[in-house]
C-alpha positions as CSV (number, residue, x, y, z in Angstrom):
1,X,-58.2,-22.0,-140.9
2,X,-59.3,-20.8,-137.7
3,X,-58.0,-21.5,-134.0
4,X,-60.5,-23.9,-133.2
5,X,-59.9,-26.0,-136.3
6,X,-56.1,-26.2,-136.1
7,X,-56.4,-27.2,-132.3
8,X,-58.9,-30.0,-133.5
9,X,-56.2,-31.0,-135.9
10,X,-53.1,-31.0,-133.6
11,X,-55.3,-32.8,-131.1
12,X,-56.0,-35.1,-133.2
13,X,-52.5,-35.6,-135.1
14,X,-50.3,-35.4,-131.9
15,X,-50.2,-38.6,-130.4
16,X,-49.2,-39.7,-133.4
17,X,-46.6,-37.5,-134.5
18,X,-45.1,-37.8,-131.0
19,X,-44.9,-41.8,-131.6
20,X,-42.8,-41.6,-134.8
21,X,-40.7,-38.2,-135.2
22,X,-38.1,-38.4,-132.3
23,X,-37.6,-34.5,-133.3
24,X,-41.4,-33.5,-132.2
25,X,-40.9,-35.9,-129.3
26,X,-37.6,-34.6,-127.7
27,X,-39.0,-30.8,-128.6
28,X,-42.5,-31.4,-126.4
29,X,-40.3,-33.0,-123.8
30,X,-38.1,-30.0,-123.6
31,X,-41.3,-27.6,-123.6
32,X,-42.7,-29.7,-120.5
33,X,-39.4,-30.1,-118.3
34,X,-39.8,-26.3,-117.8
35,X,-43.4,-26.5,-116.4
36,X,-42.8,-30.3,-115.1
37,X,-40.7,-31.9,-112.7
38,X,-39.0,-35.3,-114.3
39,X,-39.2,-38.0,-112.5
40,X,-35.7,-38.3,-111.2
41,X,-36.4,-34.6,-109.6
42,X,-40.0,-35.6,-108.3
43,X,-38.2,-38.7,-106.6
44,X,-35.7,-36.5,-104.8
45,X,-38.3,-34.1,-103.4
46,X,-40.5,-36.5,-102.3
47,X,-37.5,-38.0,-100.4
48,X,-37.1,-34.7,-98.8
49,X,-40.4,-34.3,-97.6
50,X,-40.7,-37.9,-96.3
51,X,-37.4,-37.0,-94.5
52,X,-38.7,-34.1,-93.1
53,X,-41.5,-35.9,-91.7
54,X,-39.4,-38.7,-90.4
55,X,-37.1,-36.0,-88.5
56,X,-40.4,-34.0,-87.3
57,X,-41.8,-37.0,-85.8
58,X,-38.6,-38.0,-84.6
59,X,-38.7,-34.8,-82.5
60,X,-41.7,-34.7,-81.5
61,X,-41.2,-38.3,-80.0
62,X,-38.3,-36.7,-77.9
63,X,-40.3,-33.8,-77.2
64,X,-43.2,-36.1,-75.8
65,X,-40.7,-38.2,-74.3
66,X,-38.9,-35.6,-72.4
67,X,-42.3,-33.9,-71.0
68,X,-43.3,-37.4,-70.1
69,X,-40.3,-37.7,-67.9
70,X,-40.7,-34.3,-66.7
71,X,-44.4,-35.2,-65.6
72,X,-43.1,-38.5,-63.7
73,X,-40.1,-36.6,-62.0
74,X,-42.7,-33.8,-61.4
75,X,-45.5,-36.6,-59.8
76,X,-42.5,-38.1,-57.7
77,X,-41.4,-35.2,-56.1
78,X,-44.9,-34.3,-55.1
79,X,-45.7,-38.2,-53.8
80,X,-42.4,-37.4,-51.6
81,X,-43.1,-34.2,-50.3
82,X,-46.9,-36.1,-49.5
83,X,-45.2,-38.7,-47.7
84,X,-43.0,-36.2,-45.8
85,X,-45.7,-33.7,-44.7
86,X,-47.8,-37.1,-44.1
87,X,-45.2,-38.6,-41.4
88,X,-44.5,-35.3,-39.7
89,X,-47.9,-35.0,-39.3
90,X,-48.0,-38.4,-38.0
91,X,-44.9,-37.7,-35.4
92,X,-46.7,-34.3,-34.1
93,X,-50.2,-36.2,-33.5
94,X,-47.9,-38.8,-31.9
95,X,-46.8,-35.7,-29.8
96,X,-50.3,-33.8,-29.3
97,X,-51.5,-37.5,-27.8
98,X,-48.6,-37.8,-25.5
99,X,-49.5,-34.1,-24.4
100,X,-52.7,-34.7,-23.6
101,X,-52.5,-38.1,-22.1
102,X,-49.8,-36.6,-19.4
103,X,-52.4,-34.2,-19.0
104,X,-55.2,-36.8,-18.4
105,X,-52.8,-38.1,-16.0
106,X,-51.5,-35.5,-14.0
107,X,-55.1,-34.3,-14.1
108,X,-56.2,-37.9,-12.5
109,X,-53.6,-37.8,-9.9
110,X,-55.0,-34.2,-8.7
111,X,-58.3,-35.5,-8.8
112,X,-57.0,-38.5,-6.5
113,X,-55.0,-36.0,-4.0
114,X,-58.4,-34.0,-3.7
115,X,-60.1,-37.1,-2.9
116,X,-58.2,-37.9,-0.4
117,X,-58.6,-34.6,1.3
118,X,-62.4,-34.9,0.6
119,X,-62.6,-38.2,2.2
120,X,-60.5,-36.9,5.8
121,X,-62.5,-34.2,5.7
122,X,-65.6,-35.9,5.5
123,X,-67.0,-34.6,2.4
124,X,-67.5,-38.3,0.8
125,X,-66.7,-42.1,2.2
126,X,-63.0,-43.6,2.4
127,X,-65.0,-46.2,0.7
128,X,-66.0,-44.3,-2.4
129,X,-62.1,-42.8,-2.2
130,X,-61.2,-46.0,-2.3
131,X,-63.4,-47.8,-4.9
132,X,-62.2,-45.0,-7.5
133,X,-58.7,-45.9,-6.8
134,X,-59.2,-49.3,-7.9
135,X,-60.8,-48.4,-10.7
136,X,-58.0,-46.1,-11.7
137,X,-55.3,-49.2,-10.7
138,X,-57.2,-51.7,-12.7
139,X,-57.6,-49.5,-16.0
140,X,-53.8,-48.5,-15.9
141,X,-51.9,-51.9,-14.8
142,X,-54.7,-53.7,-16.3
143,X,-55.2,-56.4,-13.7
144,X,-58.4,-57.1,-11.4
145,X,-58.0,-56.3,-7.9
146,X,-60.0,-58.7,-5.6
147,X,-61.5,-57.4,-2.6
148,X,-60.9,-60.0,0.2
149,X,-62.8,-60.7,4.0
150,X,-61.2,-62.7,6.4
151,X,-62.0,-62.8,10.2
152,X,-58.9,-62.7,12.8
153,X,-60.1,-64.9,15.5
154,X,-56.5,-64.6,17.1
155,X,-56.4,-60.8,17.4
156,X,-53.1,-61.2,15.1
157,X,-53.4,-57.8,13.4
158,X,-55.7,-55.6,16.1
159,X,-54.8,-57.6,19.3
160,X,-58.2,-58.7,19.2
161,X,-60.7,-60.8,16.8
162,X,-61.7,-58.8,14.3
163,X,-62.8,-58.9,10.4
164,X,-59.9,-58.0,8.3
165,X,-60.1,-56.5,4.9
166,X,-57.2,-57.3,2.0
167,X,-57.5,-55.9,-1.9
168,X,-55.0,-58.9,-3.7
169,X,-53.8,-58.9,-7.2
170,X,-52.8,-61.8,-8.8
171,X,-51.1,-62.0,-12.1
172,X,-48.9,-64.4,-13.5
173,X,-48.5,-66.5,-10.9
174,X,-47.7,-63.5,-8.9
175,X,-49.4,-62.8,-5.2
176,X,-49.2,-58.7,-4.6
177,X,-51.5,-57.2,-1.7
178,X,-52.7,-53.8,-2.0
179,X,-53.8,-51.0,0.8
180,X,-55.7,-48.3,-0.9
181,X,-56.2,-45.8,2.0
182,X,-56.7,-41.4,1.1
183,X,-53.8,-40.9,4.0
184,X,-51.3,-43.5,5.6
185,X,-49.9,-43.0,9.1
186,X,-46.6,-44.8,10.7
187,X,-48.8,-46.7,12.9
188,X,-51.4,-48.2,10.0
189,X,-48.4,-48.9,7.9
190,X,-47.3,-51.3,10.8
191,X,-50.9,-52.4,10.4
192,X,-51.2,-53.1,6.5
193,X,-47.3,-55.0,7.1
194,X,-49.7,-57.6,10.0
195,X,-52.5,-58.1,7.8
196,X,-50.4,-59.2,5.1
197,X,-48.7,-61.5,7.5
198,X,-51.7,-63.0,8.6
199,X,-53.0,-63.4,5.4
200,X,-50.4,-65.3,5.0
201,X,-50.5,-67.5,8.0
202,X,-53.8,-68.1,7.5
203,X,-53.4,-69.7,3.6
204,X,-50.3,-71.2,3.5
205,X,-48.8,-68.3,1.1
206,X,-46.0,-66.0,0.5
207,X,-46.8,-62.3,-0.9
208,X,-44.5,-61.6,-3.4
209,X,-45.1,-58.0,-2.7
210,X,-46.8,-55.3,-0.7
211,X,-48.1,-52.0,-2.1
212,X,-49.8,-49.2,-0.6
213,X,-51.0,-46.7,-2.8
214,X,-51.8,-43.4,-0.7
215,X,-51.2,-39.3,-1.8
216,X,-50.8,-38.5,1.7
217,X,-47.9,-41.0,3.1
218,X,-47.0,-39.5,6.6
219,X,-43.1,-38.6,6.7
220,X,-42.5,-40.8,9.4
221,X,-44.1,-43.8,7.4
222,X,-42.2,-43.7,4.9
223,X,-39.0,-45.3,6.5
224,X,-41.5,-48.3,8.4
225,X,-42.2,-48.9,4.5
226,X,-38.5,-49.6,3.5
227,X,-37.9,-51.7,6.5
228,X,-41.0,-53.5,6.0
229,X,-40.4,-53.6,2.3
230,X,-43.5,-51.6,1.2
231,X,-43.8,-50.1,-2.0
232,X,-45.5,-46.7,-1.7
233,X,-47.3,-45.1,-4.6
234,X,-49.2,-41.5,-4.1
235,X,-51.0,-42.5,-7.6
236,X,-53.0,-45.4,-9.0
237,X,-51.3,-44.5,-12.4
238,X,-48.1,-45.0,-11.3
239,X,-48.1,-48.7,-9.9
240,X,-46.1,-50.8,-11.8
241,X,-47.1,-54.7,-11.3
C-alpha cells in the first residue's frame, strides 16, 4: 500500500472513526491541544488583547485630553499677553496724543504772541490778529463769537459820539463780552470796562462776564482788571467759558 493510498483511506475512514471510538477521539484531541489553542485558552487571550486595547485607548484619551488642555491654557495665555501689549499700547498712544496736542498748543500760543508783535509792529492788521484769535477761541471753547456795531451818540465810552465795536458770546443763557486786542494798556482796559457798560445801558442787560484775551497785558493793567473784574487770558486756548 503506498502513502497516497493509506492517506485516501484514513481521509476517508476518519470522520467516522472519530464519531464512535472515544479512544481515537480523546487521542486526536490530545495531538491537536499541542498545535491548538482550546477554546477556554482562546477566550482568555482574546480577553487580553481586547483589554489591552481598552487600556490603550483609555490612554490615549488622557493623552489627547491633556494636550488639548495644554493647547487651551497655551491659547489663553497668549489671548492675555494680546490683550496686555494691546492696552499698553492703547495707554502710550493715549500719551503720544496728549504730547503732541500740548505741542499744537504751546505751538498756537507762540504763533499768537508773534502775531501780536507782527500786528504793533506793522507787519499785518490788528484786524487779521484779531480774526485769527477768534478763530482759535471758537475752535477751543466751541462757542460763536458775534461781532457787534453800535454807535455812542452820548460820547459814553470816548467822550464823544463814536461807533463802538463789542465781540459777545452767548451760551446758555450766559452774556460774556470779549476784547481781542495783540497788546492791552491800563488806559484801554478802562476802555473795554466803558464799552461793556454801555453796551449795557444801551440793551437793558447785565454781562455776566468780561474777558480780554491779549499776550501782551501791560503790568499796570493788570490790577485795573481785578478791580474791574476782568478776566485776562494771553491765549485763545486757554479761555474757559
Amino acid at each position: 500500500m503506498t502513502p497516497d493510498e493509506a492517506k485516501e483511506i484514513i481521509v476517508k475512514e476518519l470522520p467516522a472513526l472519530l464519531e464512535k471510538d472515544p479512544e481515537i477521539h480523546r487521542f486526536f484531541l490530545n495531538i491537536s491541544r499541542r498545535h491548538f489553542a482550546d477554546k477556554i485558552v482562546t477566550e482568555d487571550r482574546f480577553d487580553r488583547i481586547l483589554d489591552e486595547i481598552r487600556r490603550d485607548r483609555e490612554e490615549q484619551s488622557r493623552k489627547w485630553e491633556a494636550n488639548q488642555q495644554a493647547m487651551e491654557h497655551e491659547l489663553q495665555e497668549r489671548s492675555r499677553k494680546w490683550e496686555e501689549q494691546n492696552r499698553k499700547w492703547e495707554a502710550n498712544q493715549q500719551v503720544i496724543n496728549e504730547i503732541l496736542k500740548d505741542i499744537h498748543a504751546l505751538v498756537r500760543k507762540h504763533d499768537t504772541t508773534i502775531g501780536a508783535l507782527g500786528a504793533r509792529w506793522g507787519l499785518h492788521t490788528e484786524q487779521a490778529f484779531r480774526e485769527a484769535l477768534k478763530g482759535i477761541l471758537e475752535e477751543f471753547a466751541n462757542v460763536e463769537v458775534i461781532n457787534v456795531l453800535e454807535f455812542d451818540d452820548d460820547g459814553m465810552v470816548f467822550g464823544r459820539p463814536d461807533q463802538i465795536e463789542l465781540d459777545l458770546i452767548v451760551k446758555n443763557g450766559t452774556l460774556i463780552i470779549v476784547e481781542i486786542k495783540s497788546s492791552m494798556s491800563k488806559s484801554e482796559m478802562y476802555t473795554f470796562e466803558r464799552k461793556v457798560r454801555f453796551y449795557e445801558k444801551r440793551h437793558q442787560r447785565q454781562v455776566d462776564k468780561m474777558i480780554v484775551i491779549s499776550p501782551m497785558v501791560a503790568p499796570k493793567a493788570i490790577p485795573v482788571a481785578e478791580k474791574l473784574g476782568v478776566h485776562i487770558y494771553t491765549a485763545a486756548e486757554d479761555v474757559k467759558i
